[in-house]
HTML snippet that shows the backbone in 3Dmol.js (N, CA, C, O; Angstrom):
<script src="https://3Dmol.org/build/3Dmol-min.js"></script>
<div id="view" style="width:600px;height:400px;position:relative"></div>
<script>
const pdb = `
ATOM      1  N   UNK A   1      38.172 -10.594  25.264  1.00  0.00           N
ATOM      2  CA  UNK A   1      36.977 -11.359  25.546  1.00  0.00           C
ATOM      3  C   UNK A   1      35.773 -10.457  25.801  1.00  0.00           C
ATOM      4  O   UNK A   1      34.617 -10.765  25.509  1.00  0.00           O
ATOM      5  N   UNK A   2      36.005  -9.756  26.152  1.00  0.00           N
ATOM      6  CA  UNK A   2      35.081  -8.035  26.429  1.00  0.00           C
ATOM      7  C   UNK A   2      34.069  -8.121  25.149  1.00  0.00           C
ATOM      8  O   UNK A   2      32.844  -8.235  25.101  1.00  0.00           O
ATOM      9  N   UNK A   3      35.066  -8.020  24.128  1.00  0.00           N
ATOM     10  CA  UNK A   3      33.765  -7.550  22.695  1.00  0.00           C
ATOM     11  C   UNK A   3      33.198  -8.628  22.354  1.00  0.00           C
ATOM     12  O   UNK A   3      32.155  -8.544  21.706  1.00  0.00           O
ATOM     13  N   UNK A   4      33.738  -9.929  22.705  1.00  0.00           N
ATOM     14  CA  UNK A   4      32.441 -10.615  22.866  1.00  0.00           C
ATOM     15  C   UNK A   4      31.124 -11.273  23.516  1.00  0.00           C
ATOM     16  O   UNK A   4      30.265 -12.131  23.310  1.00  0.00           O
ATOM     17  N   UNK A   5      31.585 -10.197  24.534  1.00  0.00           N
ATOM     18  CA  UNK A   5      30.891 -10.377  25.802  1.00  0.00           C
ATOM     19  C   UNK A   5      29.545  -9.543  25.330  1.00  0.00           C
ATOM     20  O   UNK A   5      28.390  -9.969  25.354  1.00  0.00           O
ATOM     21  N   UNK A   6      30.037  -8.131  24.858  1.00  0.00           N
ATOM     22  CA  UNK A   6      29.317  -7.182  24.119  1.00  0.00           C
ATOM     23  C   UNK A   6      28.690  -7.793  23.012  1.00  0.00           C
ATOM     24  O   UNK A   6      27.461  -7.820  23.068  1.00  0.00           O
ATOM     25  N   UNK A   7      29.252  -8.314  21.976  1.00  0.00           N
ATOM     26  CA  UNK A   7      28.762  -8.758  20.511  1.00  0.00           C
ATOM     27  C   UNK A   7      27.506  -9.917  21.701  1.00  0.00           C
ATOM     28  O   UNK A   7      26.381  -9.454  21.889  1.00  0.00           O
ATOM     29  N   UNK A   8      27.768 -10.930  22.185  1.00  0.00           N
ATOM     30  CA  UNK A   8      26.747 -11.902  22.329  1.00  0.00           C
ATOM     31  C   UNK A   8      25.980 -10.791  23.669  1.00  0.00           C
ATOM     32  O   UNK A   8      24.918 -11.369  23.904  1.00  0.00           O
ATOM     33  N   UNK A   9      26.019 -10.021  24.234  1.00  0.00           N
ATOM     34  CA  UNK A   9      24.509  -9.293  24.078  1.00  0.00           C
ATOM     35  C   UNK A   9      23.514  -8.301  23.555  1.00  0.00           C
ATOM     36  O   UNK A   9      22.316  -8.155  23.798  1.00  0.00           O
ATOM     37  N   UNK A  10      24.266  -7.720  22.842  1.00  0.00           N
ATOM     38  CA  UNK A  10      23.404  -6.856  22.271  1.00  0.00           C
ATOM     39  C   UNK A  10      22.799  -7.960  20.779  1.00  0.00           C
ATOM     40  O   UNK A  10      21.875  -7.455  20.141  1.00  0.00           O
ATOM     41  N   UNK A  11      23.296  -9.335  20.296  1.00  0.00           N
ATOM     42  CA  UNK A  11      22.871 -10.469  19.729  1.00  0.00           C
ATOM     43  C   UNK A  11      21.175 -10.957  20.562  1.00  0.00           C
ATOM     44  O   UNK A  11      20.087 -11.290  20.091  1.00  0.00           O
ATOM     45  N   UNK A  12      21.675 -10.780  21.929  1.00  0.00           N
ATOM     46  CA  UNK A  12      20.336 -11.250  22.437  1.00  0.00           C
ATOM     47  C   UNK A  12      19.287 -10.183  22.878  1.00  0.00           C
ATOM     48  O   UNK A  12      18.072 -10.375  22.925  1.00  0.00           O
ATOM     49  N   UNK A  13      19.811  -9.260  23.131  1.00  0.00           N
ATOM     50  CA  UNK A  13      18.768  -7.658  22.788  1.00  0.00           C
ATOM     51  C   UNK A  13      18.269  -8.063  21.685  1.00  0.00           C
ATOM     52  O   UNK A  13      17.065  -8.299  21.793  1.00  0.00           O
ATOM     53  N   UNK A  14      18.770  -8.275  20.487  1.00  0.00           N
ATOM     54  CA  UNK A  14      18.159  -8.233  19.336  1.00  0.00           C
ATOM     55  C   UNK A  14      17.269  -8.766  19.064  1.00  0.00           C
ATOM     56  O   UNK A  14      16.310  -8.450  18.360  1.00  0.00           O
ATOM     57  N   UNK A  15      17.593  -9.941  19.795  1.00  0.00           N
ATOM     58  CA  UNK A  15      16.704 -11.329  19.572  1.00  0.00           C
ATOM     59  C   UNK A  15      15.402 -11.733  20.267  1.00  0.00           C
ATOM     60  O   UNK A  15      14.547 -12.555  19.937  1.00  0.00           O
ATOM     61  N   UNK A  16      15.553 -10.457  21.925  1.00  0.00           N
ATOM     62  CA  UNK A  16      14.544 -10.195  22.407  1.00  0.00           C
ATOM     63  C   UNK A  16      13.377  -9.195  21.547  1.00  0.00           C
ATOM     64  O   UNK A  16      12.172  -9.445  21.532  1.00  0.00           O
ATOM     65  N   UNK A  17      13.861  -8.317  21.024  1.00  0.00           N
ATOM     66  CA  UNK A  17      13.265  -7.611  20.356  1.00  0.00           C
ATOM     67  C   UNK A  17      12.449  -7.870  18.506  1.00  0.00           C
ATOM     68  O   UNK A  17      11.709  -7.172  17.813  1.00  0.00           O
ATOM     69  N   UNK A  18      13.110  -9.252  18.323  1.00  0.00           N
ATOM     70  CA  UNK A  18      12.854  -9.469  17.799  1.00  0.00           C
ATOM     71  C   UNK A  18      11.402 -10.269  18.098  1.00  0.00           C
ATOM     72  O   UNK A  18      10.272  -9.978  17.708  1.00  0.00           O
ATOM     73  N   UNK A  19      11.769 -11.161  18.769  1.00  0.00           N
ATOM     74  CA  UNK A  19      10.524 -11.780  19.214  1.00  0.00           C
ATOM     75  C   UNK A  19       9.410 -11.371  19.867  1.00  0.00           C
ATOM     76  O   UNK A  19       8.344 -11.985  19.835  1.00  0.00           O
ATOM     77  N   UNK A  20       9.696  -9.898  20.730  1.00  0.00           N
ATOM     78  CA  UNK A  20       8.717  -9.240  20.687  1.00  0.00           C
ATOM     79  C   UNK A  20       7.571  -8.359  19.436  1.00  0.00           C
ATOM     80  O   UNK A  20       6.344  -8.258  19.436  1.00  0.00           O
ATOM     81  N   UNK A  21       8.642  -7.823  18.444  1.00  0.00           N
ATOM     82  CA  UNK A  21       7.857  -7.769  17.285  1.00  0.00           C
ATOM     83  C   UNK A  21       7.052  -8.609  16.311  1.00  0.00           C
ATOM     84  O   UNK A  21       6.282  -8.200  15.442  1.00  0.00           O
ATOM     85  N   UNK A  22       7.500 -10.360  16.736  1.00  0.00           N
ATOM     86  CA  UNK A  22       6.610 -10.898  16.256  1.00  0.00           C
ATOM     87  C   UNK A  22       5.576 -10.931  16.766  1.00  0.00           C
ATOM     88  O   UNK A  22       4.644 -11.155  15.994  1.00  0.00           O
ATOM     89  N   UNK A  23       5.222 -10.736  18.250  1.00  0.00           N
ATOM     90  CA  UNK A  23       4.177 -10.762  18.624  1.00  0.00           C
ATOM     91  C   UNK A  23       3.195 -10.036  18.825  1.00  0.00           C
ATOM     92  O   UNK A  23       2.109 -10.370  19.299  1.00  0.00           O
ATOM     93  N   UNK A  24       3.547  -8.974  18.460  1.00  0.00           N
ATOM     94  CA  UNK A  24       2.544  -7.838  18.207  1.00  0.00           C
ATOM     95  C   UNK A  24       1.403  -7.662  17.269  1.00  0.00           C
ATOM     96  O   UNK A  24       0.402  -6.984  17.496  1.00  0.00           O
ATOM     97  N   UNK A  25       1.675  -8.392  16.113  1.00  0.00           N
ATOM     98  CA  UNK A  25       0.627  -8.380  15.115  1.00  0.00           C
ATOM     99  C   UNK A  25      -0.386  -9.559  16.178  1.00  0.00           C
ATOM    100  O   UNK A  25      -1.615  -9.485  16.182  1.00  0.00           O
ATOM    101  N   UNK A  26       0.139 -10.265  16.752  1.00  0.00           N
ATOM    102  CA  UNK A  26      -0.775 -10.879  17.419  1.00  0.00           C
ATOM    103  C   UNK A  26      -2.118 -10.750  18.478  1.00  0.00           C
ATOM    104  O   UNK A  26      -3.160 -11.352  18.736  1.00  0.00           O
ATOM    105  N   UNK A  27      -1.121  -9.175  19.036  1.00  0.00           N
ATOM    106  CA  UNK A  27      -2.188  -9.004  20.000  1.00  0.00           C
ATOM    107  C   UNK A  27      -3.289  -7.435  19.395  1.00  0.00           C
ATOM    108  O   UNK A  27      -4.178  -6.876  20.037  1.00  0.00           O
ATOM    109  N   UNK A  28      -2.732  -7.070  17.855  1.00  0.00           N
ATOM    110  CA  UNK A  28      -3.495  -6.526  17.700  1.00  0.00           C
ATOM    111  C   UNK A  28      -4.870  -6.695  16.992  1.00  0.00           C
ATOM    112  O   UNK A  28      -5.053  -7.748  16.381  1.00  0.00           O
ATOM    113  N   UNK A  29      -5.878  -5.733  17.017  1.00  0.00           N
ATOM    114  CA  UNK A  29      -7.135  -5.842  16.392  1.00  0.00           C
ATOM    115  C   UNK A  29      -7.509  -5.100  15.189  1.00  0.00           C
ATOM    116  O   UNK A  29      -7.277  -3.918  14.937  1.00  0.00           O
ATOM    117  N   UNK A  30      -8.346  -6.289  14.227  1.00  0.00           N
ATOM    118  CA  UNK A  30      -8.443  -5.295  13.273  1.00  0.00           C
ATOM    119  C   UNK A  30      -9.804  -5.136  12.973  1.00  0.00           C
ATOM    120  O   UNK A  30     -10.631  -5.950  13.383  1.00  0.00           O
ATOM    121  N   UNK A  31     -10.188  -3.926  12.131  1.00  0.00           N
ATOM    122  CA  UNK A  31     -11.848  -4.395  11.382  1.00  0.00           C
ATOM    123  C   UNK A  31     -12.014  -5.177  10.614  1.00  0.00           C
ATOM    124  O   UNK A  31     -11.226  -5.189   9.668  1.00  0.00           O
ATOM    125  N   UNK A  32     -12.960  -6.051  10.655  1.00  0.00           N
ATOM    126  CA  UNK A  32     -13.286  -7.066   9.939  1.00  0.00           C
ATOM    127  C   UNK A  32     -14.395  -7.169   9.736  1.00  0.00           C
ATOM    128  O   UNK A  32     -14.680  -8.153   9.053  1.00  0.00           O
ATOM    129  N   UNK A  33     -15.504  -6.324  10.157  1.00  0.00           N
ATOM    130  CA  UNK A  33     -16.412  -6.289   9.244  1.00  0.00           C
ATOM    131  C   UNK A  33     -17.473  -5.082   8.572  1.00  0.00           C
ATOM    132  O   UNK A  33     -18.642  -4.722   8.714  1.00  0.00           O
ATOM    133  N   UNK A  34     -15.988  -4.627   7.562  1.00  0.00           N
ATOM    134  CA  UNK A  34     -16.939  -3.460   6.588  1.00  0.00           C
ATOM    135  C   UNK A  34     -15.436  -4.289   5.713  1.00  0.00           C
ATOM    136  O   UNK A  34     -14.392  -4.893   5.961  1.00  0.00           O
ATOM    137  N   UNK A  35     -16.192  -3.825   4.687  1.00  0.00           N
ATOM    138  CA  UNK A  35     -15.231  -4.872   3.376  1.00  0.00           C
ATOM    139  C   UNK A  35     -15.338  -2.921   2.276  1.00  0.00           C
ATOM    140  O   UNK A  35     -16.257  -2.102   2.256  1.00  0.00           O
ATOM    141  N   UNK A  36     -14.545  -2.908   1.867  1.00  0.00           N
ATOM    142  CA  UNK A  36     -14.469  -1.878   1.299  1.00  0.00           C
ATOM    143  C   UNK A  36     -13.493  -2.099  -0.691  1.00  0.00           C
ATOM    144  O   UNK A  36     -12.442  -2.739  -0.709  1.00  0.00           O
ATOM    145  N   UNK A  37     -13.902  -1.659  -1.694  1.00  0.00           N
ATOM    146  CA  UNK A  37     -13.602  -2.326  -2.538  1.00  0.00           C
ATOM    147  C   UNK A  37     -12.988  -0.556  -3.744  1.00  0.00           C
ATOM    148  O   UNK A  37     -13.700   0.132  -4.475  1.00  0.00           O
ATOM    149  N   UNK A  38     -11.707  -0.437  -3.483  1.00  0.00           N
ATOM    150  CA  UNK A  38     -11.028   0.725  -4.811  1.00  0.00           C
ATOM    151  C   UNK A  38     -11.105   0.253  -6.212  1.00  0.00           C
ATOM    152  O   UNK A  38      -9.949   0.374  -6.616  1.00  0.00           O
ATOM    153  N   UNK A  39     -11.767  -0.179  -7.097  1.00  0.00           N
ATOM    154  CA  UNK A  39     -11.199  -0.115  -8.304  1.00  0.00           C
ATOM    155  C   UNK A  39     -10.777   0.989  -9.394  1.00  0.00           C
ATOM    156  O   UNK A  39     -10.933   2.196  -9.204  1.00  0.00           O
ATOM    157  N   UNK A  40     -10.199   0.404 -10.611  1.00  0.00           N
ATOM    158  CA  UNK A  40      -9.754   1.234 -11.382  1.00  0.00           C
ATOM    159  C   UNK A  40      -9.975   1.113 -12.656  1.00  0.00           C
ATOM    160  O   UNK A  40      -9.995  -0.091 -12.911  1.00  0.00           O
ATOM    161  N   UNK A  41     -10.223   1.986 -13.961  1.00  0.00           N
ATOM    162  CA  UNK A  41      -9.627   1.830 -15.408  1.00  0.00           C
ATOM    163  C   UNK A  41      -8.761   2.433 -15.751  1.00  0.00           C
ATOM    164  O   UNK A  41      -8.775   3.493 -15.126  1.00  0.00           O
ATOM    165  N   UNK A  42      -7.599   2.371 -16.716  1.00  0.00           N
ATOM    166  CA  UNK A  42      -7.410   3.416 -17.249  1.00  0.00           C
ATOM    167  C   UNK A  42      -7.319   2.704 -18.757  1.00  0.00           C
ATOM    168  O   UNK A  42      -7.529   1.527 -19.051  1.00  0.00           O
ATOM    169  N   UNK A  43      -6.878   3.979 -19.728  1.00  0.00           N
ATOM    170  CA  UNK A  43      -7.135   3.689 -20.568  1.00  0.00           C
ATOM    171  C   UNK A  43      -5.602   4.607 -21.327  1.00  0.00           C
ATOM    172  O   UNK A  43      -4.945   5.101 -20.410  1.00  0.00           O
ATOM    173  N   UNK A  44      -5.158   4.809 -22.327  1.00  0.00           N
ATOM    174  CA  UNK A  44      -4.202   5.719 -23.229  1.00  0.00           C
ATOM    175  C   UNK A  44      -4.032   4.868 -24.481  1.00  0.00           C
ATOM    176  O   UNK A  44      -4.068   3.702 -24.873  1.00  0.00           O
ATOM    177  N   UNK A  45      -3.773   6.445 -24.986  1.00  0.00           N
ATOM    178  CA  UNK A  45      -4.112   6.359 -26.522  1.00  0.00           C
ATOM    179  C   UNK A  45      -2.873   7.375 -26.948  1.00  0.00           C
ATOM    180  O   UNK A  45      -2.778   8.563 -26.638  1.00  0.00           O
ATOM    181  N   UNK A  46      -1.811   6.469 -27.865  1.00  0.00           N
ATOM    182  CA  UNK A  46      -0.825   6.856 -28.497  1.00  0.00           C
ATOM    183  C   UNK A  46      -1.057   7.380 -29.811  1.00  0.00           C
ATOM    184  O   UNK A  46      -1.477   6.718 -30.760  1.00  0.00           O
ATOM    185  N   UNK A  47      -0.623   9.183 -29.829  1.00  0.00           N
ATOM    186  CA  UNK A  47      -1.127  10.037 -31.084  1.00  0.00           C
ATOM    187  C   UNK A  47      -0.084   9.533 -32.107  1.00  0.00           C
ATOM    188  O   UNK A  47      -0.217   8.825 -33.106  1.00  0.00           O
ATOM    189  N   UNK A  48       0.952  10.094 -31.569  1.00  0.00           N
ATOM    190  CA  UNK A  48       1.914   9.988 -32.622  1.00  0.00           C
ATOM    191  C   UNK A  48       3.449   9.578 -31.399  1.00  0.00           C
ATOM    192  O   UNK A  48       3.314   9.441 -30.183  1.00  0.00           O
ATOM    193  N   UNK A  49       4.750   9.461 -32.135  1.00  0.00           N
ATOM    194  CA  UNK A  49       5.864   9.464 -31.054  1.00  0.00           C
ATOM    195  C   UNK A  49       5.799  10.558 -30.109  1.00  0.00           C
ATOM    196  O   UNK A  49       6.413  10.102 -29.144  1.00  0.00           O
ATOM    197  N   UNK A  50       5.603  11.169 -29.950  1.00  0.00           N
ATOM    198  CA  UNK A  50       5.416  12.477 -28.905  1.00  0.00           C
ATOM    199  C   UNK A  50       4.087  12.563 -27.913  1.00  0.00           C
ATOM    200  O   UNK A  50       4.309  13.248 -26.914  1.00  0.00           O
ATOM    201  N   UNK A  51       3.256  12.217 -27.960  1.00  0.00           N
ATOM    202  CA  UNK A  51       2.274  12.540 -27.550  1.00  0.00           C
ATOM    203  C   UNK A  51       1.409  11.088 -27.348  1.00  0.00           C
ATOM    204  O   UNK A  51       1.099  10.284 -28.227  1.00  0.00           O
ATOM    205  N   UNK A  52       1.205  11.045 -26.295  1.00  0.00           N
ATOM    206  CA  UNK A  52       0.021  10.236 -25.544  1.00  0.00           C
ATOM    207  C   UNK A  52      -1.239  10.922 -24.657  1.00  0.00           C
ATOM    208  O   UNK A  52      -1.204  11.935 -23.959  1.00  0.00           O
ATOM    209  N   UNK A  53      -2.322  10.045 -24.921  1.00  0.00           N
ATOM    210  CA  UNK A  53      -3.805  10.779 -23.875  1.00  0.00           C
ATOM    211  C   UNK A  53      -3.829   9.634 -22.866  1.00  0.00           C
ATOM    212  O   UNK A  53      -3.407   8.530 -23.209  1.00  0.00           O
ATOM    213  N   UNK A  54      -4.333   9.858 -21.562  1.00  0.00           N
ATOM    214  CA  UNK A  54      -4.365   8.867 -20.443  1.00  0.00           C
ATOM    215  C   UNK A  54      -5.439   9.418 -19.939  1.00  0.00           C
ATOM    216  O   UNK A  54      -5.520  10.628 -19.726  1.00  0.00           O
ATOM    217  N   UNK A  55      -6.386   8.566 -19.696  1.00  0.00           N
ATOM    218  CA  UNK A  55      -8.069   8.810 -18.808  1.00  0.00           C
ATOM    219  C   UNK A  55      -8.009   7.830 -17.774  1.00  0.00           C
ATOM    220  O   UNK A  55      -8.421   6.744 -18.184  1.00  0.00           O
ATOM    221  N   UNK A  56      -7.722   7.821 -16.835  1.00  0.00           N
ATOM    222  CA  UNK A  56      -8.128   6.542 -15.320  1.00  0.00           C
ATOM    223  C   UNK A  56      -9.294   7.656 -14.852  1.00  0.00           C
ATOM    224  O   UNK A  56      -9.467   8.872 -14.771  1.00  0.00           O
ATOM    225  N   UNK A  57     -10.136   6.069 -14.542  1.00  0.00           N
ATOM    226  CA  UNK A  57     -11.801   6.307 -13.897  1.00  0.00           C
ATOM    227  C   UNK A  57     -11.655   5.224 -12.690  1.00  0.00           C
ATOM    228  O   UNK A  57     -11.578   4.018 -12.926  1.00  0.00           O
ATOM    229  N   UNK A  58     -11.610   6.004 -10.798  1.00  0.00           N
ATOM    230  CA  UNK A  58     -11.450   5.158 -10.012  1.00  0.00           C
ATOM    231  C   UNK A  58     -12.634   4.944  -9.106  1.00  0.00           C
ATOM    232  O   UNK A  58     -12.956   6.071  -8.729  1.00  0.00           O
ATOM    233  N   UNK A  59     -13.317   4.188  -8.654  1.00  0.00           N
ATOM    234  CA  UNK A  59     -14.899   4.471  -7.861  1.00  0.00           C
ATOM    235  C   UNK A  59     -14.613   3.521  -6.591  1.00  0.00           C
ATOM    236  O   UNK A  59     -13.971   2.476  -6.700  1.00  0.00           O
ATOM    237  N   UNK A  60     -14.923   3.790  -5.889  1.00  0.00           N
ATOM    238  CA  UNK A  60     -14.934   3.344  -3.972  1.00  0.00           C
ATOM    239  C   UNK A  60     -15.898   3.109  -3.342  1.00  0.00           C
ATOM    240  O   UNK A  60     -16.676   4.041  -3.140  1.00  0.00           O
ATOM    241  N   UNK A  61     -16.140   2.030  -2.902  1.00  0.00           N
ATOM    242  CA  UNK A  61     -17.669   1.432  -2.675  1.00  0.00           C
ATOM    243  C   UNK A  61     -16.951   0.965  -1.270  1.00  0.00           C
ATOM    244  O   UNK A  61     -15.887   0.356  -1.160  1.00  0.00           O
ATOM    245  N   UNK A  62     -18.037   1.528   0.022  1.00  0.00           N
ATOM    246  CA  UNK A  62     -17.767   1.025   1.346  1.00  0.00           C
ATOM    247  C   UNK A  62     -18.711   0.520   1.928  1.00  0.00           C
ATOM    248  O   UNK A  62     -19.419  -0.039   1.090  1.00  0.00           O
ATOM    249  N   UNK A  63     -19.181   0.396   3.112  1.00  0.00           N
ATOM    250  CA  UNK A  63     -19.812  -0.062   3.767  1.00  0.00           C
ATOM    251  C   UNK A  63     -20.509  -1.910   3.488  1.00  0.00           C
ATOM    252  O   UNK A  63     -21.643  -2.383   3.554  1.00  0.00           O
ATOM    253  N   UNK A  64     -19.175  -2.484   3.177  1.00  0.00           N
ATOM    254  CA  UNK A  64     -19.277  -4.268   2.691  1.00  0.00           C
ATOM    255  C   UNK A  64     -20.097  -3.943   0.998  1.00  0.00           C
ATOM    256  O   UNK A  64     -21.090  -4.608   0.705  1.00  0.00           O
ATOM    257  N   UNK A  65     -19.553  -2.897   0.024  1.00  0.00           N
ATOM    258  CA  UNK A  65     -19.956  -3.097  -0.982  1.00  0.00           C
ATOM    259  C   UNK A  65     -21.273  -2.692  -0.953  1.00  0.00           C
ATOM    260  O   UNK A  65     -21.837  -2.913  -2.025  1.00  0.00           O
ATOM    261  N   UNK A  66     -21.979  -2.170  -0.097  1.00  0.00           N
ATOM    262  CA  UNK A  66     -23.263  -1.343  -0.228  1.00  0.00           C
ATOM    263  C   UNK A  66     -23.676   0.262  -0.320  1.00  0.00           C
ATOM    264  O   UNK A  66     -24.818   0.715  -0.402  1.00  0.00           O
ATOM    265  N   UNK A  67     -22.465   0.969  -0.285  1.00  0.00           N
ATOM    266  CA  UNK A  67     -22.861   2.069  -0.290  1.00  0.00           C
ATOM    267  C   UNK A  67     -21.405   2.971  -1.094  1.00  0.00           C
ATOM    268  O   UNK A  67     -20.209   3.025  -0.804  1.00  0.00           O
ATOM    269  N   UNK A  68     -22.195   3.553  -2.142  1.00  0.00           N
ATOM    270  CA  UNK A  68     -20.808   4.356  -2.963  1.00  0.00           C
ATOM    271  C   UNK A  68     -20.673   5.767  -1.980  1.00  0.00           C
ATOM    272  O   UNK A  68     -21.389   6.544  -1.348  1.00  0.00           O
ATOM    273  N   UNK A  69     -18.936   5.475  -2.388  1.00  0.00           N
ATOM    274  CA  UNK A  69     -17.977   6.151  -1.390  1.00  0.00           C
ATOM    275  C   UNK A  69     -17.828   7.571  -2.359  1.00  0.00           C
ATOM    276  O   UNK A  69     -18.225   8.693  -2.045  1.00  0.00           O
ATOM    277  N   UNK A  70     -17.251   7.240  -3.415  1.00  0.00           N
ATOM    278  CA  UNK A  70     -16.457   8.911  -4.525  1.00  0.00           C
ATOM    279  C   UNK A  70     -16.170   7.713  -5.336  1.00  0.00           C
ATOM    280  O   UNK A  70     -16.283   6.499  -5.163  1.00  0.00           O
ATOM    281  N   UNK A  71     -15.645   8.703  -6.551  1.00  0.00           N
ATOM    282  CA  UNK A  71     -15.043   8.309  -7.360  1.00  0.00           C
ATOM    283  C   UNK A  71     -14.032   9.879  -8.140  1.00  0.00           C
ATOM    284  O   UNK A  71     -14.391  11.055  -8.210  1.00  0.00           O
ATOM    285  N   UNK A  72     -13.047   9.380  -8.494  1.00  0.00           N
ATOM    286  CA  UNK A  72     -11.864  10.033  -9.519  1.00  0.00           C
ATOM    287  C   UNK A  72     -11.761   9.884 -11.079  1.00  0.00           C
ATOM    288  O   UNK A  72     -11.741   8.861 -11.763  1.00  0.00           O
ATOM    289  N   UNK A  73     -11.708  11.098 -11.407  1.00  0.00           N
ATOM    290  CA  UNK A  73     -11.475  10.750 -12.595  1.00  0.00           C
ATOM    291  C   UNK A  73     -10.207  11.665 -13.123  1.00  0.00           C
ATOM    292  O   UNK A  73      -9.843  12.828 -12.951  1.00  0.00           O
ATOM    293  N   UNK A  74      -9.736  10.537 -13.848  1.00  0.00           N
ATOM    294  CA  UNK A  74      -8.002  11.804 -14.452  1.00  0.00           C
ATOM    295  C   UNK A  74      -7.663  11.559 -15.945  1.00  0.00           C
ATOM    296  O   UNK A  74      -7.821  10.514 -16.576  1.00  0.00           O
ATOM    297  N   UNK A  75      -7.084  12.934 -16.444  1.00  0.00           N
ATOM    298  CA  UNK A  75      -6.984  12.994 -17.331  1.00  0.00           C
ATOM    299  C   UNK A  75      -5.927  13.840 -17.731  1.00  0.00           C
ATOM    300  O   UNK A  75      -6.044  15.059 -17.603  1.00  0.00           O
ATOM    301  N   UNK A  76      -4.644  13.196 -18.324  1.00  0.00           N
ATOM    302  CA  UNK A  76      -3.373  13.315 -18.539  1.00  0.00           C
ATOM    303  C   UNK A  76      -2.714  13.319 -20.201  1.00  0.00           C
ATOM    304  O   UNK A  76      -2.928  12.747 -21.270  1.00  0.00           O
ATOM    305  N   UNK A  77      -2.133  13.971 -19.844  1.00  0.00           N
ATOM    306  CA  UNK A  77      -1.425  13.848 -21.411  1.00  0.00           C
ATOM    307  C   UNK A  77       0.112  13.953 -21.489  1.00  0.00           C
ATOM    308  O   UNK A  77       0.495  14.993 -20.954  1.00  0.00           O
ATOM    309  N   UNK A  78       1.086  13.218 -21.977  1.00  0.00           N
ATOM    310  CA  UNK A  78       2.405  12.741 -22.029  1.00  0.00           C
ATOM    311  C   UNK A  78       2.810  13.704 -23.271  1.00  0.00           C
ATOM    312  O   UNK A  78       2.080  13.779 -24.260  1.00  0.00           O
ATOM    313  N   UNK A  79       3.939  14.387 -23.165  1.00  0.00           N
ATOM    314  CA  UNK A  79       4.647  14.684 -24.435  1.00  0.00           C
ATOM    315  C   UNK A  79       5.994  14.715 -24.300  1.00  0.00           C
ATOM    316  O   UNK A  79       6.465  15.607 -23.595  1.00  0.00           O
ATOM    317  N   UNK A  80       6.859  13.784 -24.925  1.00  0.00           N
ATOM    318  CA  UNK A  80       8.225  13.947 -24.952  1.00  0.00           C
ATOM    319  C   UNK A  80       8.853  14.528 -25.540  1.00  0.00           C
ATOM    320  O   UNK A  80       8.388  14.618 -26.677  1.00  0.00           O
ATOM    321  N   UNK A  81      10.269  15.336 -25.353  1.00  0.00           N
ATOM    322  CA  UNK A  81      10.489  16.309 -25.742  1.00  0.00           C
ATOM    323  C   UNK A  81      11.951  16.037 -27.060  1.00  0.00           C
ATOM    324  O   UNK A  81      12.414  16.997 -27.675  1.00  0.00           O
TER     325      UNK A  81
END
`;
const viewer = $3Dmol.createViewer("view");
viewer.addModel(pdb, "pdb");
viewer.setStyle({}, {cartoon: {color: "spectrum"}});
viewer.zoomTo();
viewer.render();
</script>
């Protein structure tokens, strides 16, 4: 009767802990007001079976979409062997 004395509490440890993790997103805070926006392109271009070109162009605009952040640009090339 022991291990289930054990099994039904560490069941309700769990269950405490569980319900404490739901409540956490609750009491935390977030920013909510700067809106910030990553986009992306990319693009590739198949030469032949061996060989592909890949260009992604990424730009980052913060401050609620008013003020440019950076941008990335990459440029890759695939060859299978």
């Amino acid at each position: 009767m022991k291990l289930f004395g054990v099994q039904i509490q560490l069941l309700m440890k769990n269950k405490i802990l569980q319900v404490l993790l739901c409540l956490v997103p609750l009491t935390s805070f977030a920013q909510n007001d700067d809106l910030e926006l990553w986009s992306s392109l990319k693009f590739s271009k198949k030469v032949n079976s061996k060989f592909k070109f890949e260009l992604q162009e990424q730009i980052r605009w913060a401050d609620s979409l008013s003020q440019y952040q950076k941008n990335f640009t990459e440029l890759g090339v695939k060859f299978k062997a």
